[in-house]
DOTIMI-182187 format. One line per field, with one value per residue (C-alpha): residue number from 1; residue in three letters; chain; x, y, z. Coordinates in nm, 4 decimals. Example, Ala and Ser with C-alpha at 12.3 -4.5 7.8 and 13.67 -1.06 7.14 Angstrom:
i	[1 2]
aa	[ALA SER]
ch	[A A]
X	[1.2300 1.3670]
Y	[-0.4500 -0.1060]
Z	[0.7800 0.7140]
//
This chain:
i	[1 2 3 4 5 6 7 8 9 10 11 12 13 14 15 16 17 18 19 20 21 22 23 24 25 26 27 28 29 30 31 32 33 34 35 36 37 38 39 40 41 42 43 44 45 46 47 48 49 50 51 52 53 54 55 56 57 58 59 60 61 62 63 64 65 66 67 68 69 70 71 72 73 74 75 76 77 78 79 80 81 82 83 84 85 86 87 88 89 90 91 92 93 94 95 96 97 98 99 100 101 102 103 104 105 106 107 108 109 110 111 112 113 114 115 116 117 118 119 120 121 122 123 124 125 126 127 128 129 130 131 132 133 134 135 136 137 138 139 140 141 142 143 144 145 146 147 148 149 150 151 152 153 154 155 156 157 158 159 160 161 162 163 164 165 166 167 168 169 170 171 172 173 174 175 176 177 178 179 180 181 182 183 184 185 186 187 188 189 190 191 192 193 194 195 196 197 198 199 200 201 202 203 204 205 206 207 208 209 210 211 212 213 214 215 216 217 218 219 220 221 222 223 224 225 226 227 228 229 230 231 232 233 234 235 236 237 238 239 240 241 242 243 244 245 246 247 248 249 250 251 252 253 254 255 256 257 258 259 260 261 262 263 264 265 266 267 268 269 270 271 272 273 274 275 276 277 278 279 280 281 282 283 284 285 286 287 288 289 290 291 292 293 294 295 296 297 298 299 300 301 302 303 304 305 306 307 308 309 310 311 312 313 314 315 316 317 318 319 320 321 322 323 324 325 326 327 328 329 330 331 332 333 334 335 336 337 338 339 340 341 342 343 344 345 346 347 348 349 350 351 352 353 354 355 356 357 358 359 360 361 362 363 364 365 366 367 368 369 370 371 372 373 374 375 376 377 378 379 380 381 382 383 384 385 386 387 388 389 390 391 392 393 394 395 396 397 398 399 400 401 402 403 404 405 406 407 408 409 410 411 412 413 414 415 416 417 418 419 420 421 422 423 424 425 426 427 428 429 430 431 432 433 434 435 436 437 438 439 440 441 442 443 444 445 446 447 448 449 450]
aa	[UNK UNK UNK UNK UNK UNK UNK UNK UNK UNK UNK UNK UNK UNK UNK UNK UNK UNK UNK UNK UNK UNK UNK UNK UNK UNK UNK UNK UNK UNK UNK UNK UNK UNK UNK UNK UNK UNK UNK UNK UNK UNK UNK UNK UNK UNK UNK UNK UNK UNK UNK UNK UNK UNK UNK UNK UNK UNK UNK UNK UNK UNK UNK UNK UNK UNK UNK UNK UNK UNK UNK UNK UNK UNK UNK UNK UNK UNK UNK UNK UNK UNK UNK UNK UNK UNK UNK UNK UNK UNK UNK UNK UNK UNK UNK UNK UNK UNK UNK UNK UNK UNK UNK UNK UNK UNK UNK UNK UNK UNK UNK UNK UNK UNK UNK UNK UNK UNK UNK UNK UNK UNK UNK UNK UNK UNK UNK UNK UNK UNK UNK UNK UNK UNK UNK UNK UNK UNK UNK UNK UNK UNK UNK UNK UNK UNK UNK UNK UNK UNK UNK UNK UNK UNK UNK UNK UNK UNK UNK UNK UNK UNK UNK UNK UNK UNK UNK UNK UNK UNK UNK UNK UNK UNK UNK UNK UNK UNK UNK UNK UNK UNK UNK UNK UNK UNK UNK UNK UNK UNK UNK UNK UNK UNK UNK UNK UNK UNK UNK UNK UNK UNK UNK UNK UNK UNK UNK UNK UNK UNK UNK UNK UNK UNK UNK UNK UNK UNK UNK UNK UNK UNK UNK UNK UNK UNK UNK UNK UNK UNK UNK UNK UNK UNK UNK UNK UNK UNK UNK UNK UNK UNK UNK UNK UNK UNK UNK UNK UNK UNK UNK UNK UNK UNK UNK UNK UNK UNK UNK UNK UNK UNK UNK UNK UNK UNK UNK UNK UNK UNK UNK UNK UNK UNK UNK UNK UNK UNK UNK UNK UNK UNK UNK UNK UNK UNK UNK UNK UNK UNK UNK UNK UNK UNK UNK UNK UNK UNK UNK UNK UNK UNK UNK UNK UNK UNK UNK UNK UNK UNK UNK UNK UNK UNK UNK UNK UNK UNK UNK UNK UNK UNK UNK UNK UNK UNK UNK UNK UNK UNK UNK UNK UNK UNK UNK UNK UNK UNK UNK UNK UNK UNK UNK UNK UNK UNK UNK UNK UNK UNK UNK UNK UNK UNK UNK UNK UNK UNK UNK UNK UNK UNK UNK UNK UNK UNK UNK UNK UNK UNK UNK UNK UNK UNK UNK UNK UNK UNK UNK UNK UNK UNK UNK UNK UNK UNK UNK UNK UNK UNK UNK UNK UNK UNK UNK UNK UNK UNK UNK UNK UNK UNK UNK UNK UNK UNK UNK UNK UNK UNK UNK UNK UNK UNK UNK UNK UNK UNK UNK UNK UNK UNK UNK UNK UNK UNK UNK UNK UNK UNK UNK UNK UNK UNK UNK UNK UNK UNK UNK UNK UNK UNK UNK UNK UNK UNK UNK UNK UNK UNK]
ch	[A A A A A A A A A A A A A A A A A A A A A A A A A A A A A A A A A A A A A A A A A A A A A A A A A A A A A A A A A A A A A A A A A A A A A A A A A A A A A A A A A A A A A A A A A A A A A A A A A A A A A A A A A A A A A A A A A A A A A A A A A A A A A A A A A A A A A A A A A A A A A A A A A A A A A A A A A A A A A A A A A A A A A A A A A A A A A A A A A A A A A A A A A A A A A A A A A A A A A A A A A A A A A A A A A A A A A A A A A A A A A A A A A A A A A A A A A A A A A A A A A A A A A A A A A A A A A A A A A A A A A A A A A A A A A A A A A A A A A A A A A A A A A A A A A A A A A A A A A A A A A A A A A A A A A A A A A A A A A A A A A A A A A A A A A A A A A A A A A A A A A A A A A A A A A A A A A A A A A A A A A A A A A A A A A A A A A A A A A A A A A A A A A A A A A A A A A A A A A A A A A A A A A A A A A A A A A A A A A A A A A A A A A A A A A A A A A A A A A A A A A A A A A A A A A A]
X	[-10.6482 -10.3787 -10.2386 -9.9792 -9.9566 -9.9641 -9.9037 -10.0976 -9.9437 -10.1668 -10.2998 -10.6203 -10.8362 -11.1068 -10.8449 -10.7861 -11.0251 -11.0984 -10.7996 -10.8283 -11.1665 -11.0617 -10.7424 -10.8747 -11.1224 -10.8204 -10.7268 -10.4247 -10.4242 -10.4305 -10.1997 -10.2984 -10.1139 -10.1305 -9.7640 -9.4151 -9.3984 -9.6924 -9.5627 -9.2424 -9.3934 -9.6013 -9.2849 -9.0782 -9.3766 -9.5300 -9.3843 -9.5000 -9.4463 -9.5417 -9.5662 -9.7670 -9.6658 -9.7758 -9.4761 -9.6014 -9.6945 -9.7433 -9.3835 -9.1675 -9.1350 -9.1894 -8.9061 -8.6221 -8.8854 -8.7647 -8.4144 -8.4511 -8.7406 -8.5022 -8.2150 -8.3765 -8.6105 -8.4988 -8.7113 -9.0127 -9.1410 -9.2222 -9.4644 -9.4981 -9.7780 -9.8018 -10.0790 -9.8173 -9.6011 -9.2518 -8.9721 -8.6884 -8.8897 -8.9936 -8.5728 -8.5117 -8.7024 -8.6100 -8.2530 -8.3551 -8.5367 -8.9008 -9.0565 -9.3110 -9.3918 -9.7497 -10.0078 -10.2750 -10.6511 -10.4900 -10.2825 -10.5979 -10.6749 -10.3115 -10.2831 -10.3798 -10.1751 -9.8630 -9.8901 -9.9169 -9.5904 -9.4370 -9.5364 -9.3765 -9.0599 -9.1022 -9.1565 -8.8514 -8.6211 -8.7290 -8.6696 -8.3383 -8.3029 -8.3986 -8.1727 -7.8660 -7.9191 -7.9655 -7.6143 -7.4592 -7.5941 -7.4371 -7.0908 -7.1030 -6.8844 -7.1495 -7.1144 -6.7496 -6.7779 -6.5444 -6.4951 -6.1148 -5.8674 -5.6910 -6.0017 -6.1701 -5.8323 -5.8506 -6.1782 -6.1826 -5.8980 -6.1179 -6.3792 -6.0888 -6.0317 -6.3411 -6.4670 -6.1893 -6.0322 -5.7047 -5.5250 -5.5689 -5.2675 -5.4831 -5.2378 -5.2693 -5.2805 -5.4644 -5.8064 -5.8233 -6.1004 -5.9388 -6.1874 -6.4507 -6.3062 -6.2345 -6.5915 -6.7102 -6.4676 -6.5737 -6.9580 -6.8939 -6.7850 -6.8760 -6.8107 -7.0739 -7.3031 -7.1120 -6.9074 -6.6683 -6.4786 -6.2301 -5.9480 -5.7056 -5.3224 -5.2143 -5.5298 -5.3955 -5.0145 -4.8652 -5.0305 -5.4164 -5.3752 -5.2835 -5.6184 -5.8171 -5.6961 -5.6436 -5.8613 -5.7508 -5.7627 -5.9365 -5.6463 -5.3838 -5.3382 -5.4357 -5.8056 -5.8740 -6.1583 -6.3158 -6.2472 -6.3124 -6.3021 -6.0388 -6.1566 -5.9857 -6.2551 -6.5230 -6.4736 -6.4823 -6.5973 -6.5732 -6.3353 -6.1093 -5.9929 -5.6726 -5.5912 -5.2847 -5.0893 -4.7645 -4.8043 -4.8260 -4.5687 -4.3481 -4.4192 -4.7807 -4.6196 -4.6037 -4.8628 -5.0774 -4.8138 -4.9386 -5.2818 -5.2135 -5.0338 -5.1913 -5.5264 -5.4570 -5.3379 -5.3227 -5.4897 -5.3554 -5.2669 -5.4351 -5.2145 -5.3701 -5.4429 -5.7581 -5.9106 -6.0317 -6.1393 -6.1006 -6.0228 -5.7368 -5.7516 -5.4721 -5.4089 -5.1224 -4.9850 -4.6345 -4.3839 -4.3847 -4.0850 -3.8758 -3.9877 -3.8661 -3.5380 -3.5233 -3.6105 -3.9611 -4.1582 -4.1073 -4.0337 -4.2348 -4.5447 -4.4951 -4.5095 -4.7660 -5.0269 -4.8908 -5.0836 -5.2785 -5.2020 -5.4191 -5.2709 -5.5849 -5.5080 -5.4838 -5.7507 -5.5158 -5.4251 -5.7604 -5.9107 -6.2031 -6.3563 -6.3880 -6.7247 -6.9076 -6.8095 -6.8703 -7.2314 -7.2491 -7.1407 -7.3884 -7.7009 -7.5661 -7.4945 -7.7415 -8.0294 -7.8241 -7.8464 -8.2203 -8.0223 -8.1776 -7.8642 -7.9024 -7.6200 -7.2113 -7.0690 -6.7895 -6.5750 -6.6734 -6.5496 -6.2884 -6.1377 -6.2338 -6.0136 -5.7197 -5.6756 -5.3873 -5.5885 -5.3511 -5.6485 -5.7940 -6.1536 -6.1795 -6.0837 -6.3183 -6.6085 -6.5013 -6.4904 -6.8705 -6.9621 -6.8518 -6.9259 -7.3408 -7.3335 -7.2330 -7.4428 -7.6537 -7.8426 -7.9379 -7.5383 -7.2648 -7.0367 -6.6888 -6.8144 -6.8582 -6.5286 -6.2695 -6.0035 -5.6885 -5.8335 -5.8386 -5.5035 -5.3824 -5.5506 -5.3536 -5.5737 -5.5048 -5.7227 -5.6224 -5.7981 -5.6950 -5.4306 -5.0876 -5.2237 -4.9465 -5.0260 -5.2074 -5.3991 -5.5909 -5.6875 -5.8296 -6.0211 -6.1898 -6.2798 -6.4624 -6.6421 -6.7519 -6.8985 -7.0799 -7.1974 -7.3111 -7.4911 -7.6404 -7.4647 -7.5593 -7.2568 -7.3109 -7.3779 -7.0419 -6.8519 -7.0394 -6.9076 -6.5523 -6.4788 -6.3796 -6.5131 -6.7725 -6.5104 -6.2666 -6.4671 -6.5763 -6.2205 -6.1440 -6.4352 -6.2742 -5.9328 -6.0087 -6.2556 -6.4772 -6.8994 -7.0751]
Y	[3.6402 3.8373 4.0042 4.2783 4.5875 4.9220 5.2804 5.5172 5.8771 6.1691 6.5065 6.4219 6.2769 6.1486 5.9914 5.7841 5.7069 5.5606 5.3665 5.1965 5.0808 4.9091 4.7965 4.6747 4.4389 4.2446 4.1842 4.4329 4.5882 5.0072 5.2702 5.6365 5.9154 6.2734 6.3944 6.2715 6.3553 6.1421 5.8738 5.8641 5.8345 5.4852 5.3477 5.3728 5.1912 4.9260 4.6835 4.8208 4.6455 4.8510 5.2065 5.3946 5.7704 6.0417 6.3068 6.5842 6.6306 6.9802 6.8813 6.7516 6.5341 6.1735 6.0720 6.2488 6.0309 5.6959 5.7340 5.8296 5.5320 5.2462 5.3156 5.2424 5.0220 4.7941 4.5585 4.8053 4.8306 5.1637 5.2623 5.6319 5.8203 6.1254 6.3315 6.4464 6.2031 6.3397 6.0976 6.2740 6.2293 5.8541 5.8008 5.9352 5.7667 5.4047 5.5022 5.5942 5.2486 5.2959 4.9806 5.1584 5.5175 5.4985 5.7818 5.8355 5.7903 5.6102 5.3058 5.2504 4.9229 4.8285 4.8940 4.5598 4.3180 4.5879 4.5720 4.1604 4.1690 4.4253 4.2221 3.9278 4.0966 4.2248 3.9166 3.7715 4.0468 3.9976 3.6440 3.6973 3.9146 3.6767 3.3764 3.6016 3.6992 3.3367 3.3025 3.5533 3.3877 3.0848 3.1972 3.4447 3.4728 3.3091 2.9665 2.9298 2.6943 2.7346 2.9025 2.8149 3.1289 3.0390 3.0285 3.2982 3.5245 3.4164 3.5117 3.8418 3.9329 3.8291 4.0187 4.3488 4.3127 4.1827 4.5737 4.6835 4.5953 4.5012 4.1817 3.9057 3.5480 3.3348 3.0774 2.7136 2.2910 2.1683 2.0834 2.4210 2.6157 2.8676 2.8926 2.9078 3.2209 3.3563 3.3336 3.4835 3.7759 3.8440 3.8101 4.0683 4.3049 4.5837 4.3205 4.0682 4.1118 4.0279 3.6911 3.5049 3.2696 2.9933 2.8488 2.5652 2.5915 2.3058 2.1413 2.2911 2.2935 2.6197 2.6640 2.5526 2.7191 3.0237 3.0605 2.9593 3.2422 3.5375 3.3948 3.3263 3.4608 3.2460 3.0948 3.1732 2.7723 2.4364 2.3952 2.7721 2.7912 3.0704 3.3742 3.2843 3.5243 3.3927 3.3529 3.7158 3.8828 3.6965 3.7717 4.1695 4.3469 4.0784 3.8478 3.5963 3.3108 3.1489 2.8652 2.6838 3.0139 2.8641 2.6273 2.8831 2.8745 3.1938 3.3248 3.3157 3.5415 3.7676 3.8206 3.8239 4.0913 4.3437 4.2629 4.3781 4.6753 4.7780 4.6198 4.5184 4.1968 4.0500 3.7595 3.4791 3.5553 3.9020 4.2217 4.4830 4.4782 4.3974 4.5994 4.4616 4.5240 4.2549 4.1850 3.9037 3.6789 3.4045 3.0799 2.8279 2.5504 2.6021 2.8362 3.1003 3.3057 2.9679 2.9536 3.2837 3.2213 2.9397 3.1285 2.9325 3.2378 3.5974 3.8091 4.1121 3.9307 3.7748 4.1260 4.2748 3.9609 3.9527 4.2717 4.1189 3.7701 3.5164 3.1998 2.9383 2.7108 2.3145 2.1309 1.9252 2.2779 2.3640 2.0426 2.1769 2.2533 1.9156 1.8068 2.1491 2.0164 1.6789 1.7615 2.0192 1.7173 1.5082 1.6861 1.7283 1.3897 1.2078 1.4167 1.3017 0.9478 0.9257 0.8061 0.8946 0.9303 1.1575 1.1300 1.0610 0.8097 0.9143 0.6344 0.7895 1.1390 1.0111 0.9074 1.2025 1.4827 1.1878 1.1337 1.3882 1.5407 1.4886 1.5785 1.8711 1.9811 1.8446 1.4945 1.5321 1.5599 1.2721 1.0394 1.1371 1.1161 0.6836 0.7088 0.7880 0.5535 0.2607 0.3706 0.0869 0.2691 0.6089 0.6647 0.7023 0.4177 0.3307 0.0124 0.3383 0.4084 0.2886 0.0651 0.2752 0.5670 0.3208 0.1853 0.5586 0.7509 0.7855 0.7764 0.8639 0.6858 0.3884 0.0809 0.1997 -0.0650 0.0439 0.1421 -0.0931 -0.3686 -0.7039 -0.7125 -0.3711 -0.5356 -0.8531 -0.6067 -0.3683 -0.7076 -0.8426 -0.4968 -0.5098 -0.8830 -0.8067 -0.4653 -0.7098 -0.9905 -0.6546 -0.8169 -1.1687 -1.2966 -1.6964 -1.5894 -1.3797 -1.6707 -1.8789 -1.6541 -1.5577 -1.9808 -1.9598 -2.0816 -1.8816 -1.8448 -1.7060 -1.4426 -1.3824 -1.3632 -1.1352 -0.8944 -0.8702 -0.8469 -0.5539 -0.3938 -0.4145 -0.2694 -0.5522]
Z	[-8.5269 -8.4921 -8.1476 -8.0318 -7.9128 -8.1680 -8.0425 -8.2874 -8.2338 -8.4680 -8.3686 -8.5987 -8.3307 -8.5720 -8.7648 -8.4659 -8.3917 -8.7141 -8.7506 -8.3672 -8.4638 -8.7830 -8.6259 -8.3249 -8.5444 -8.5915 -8.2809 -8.2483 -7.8585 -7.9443 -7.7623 -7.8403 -7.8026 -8.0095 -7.9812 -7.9469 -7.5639 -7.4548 -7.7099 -7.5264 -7.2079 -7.3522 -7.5391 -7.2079 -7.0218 -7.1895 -7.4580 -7.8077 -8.1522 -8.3900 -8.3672 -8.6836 -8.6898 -8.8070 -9.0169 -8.9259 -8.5407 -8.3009 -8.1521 -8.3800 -8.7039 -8.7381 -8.9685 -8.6985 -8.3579 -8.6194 -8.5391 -8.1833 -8.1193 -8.3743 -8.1243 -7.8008 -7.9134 -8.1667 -8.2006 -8.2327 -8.6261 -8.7261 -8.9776 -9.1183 -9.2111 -9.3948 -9.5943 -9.8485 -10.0276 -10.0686 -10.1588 -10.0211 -9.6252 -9.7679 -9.8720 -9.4984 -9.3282 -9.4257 -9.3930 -8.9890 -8.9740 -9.0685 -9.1649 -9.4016 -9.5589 -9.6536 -9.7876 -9.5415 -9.7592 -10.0588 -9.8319 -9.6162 -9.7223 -9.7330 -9.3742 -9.2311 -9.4161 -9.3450 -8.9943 -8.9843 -9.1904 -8.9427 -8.6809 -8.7878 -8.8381 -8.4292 -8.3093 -8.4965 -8.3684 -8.0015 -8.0243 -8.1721 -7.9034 -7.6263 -7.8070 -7.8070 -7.4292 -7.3211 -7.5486 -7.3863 -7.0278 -7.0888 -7.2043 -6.8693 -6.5514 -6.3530 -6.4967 -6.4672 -6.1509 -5.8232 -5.5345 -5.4647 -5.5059 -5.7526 -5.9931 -5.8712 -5.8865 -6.3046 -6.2697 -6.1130 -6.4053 -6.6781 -6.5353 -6.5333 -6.8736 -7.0658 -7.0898 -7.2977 -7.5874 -7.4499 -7.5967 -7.3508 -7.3342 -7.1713 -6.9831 -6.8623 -6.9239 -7.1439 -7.0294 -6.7453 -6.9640 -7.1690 -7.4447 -7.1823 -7.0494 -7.3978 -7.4638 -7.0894 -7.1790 -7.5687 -7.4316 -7.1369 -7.3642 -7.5839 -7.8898 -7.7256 -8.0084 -8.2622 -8.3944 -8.1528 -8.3501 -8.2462 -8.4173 -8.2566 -8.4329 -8.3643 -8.5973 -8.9490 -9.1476 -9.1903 -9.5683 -9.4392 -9.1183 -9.3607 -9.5522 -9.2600 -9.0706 -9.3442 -9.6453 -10.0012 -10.3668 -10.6215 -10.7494 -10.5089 -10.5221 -10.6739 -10.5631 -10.4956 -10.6827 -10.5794 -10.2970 -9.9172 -9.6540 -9.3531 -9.0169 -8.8525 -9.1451 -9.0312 -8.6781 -8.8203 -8.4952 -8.2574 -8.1162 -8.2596 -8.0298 -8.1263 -7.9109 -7.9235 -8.0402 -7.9604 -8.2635 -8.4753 -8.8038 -8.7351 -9.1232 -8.9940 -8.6844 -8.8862 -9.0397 -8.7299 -8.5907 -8.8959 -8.7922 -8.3863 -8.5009 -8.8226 -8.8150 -9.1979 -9.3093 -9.6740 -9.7784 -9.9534 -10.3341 -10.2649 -10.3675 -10.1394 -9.7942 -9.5932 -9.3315 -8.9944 -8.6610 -8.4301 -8.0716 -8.0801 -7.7687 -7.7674 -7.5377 -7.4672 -7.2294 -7.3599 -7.2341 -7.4758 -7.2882 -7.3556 -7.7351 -7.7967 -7.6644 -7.8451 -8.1780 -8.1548 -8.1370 -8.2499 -7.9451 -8.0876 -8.1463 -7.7692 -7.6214 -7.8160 -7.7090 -7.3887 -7.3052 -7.0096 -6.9175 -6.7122 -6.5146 -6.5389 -6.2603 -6.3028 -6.1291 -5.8972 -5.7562 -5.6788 -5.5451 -5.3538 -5.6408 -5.7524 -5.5722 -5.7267 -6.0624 -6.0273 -5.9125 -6.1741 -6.4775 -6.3365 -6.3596 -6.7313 -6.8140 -6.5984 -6.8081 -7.1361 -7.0627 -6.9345 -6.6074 -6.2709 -6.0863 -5.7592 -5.5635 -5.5840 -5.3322 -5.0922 -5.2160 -5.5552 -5.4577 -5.2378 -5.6266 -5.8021 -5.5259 -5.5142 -5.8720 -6.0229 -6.3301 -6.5743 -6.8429 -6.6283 -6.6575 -6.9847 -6.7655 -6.5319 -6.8104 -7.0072 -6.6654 -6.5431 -6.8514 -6.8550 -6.5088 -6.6057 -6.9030 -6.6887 -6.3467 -6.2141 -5.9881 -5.8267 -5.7094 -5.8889 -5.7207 -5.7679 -6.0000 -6.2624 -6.2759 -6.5181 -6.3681 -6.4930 -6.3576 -6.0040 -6.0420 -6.1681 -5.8380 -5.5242 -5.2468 -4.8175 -4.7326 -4.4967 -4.6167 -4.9964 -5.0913 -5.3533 -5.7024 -5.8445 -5.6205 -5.7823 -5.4229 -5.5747 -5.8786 -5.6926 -5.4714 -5.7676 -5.9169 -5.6082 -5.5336 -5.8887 -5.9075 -5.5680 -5.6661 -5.9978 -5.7860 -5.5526 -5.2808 -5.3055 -5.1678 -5.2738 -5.6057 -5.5572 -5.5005 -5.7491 -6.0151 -5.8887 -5.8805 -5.5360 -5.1786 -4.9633 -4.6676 -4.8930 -4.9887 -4.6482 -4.5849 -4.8594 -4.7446 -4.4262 -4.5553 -4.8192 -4.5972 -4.8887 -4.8549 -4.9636]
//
């Protein structure tokens, strides 16, 4: 049986009341209302699906209330109703968004099955609706994770400059999270709707990276077989992410020069130009200022992207954000693994805010990632982590012996083969082929926890 709710706006009372009783058979919840102004009152209070209108009404005409309703409520269906067919209203109306133009008397029986189809279509909209806000959600501000300045200064800029449609040179290692802001900025802005699409440089040769980027004639070269739209055209109205702009060919400059200033570009083989509309958001770890005095980079292009620049800080510079991520990369990857992992050792951490972070965030991931695949129990212990990243980490701690030192090595080993035996330390021995005392003495020696 079917279910939803269905506003039913007509002066003809008996009409009504005759189509809530045969509508209501089937399950649909009825709304009543015989003008626009009480309809507008139910529409801005309770969630309707389908509204079935009247054309002609004592205040005002049903084809203009489609527009008006379609715009602030999308995902609503509307269905008109009229005593006298006339195509030019009928034309109108679907161009404003009606779902239906029906014939009241002679469309009676069609009535039912029309409103299960335009309830279908509601309930698809909404839950595009609800997929694109939980999208949107996850790309936000609120997820990028810190609470040092540094980050929060990037953040606060983002946040300045996501509204508009300013040009943003997002700047930083790799591994700091530029795409991450370049989506938090696209999907806090007016554009959010609409595609955000990425695109790494450094992935493609100048002649690929081309037709990627701009598109391609059929024929423009051996294997264009047919047309393809580039990446910038598909992005028409939204953002395009270029990451890695620095490895940009400078013919390709060029060309995405015409597209800052002009908004036209040309695609390849193509003899007249393309039109587009597209916010261009750009990233590098190189020194673009340096590139350009070495000829590397076009100085024109450099100050027409470098509208509104953002540092992204390297994780060794903001340290005390390590433990919030760490946490935050467990509950991910202890959920992936079907690991129950609660907790992170201080030895553990004691690593993770000593190590240099050569890799970034992108480093941090990939280590608790390993780090949850080889867990033994319900804490993340230093037995998780790989030994270059041991030997590789400089620690202050006191009892932490010299990276480079064969002493380290010999004590990782031992922690490992008693973290192994779950502290059995005759077992221990048994299996490192040496004598009980000298692991004894070891312990003592390395401070080690059995």
């Amino acid at each position: 049986m079917a279910s939803g709710n269905i506003l039913l706006i007509d002066d003809e009372e008996k009409l009504r009341t005759l189509l809530k009783r045969i509508i209501s058979l089937e399950g649909f919840f009825i709304y009543e209302a015989n003008n626009l102004k009480a309809a507008n009152k139910i529409l801005d209070k309770e969630q309707i699906d389908i509204v079935l209108c009247d054309v002609k009404l004592p205040d005002g005409n049903g084809v203009d209330f489609t527009k008006h309703a379609k715009n602030k409520f999308p995902s609503a269906e509307i269905i008109l109703m009229t005593a006298y067919g006339n195509i030019t209203d009928g034309v109108q109306a679907m161009k404003n968004g009606a779902f239906d133009y029906i014939i009241k008397g002679d469309d009676n029986e069609k009535i039912i099955p029309l409103l299960n189809k335009a309830m279908e279509k509601s309930k698809l909209q909404k839950r595009i609706e609800q997929l694109e806000k939980q999208v949107g959600k996850k790309y936000s501000f609120e997820n990028i994770l810190g609470q040092s300045s540094l980050i929060q200064d990037a953040i606060m800029l983002a946040k300045k400059v996501a509204p508009t449609d300013a040009t943003v040179l997002l700047l930083g290692e790799t591994g700091t999270g530029k795409e991450v802001f370049a989506q938090a900025i696209h999907y806090e802005s007016k554009r959010a709707a609409k595609p955000f699409l990425a695109l790494n440089c450094s992935a493609f040769g100048k002649e690929l990276l081309e037709s990627e980027i701009f598109g391609h004639k059929a024929g423009a070269f051996t294997g264009a077989i047919k047309d393809k739209k580039g990446l910038i055209e598909e992005a028409d109205n939204g953002t395009f992410f270029l990451d890695e702009i620095g490895e940009m060919h400078i013919d390709l400059q060029a060309k995405l020069l015409r597209v800052l200033e002009t908004s036209e570009f040309i695609k390849v083989g193509d003899t007249k130009s393309t039109k587009v509309n597209v916010r261009i958001i750009a990233a590098t770890n190189r020194d673009l200022q340096q590139d350009v005095a070495d000829g590397k980079f076009r100085e024109d292009l450099f100050y027409r992207i470098n509208v509104f620049t953002i540092q992204l800080p390297a994780l060794r510079n903001r340290k005390k954000d390590i433990p919030v991520l760490a946490e935050h990369f467990l509950a991910i990857f202890s959920k992936k693994t079907n690991q129950r992992i609660t907790s992170i050792s201080k030895d553990f951490m004691e690593h993770l805010q000593n190590h240099e972070w050569k890799g970034n965030i992108r480093e941090l991931k990939n280590v608790m990632e390993r780090a949850c695949i080889l867990a033994n129990s319900e804490q993340l212990n230093i037995d998780s982590l790989p030994v270059e990243f041991l030997l590789n980490t400089t620690s202050s701690s006191n009892n932490q012996l010299s990276a480079f030192s064969l002493a380290s090595v010999e004590k990782l080993h031992i922690q490992r083969v008693l973290n192994h035996t779950k502290g059995n330390k005759t077992e221990t021995a048994r299996l490192l082929n040496i004598g009980l005392t000298t692991l004894y003495r070891k312990i003592e020696e390395y401070n080690i926890t059995p």
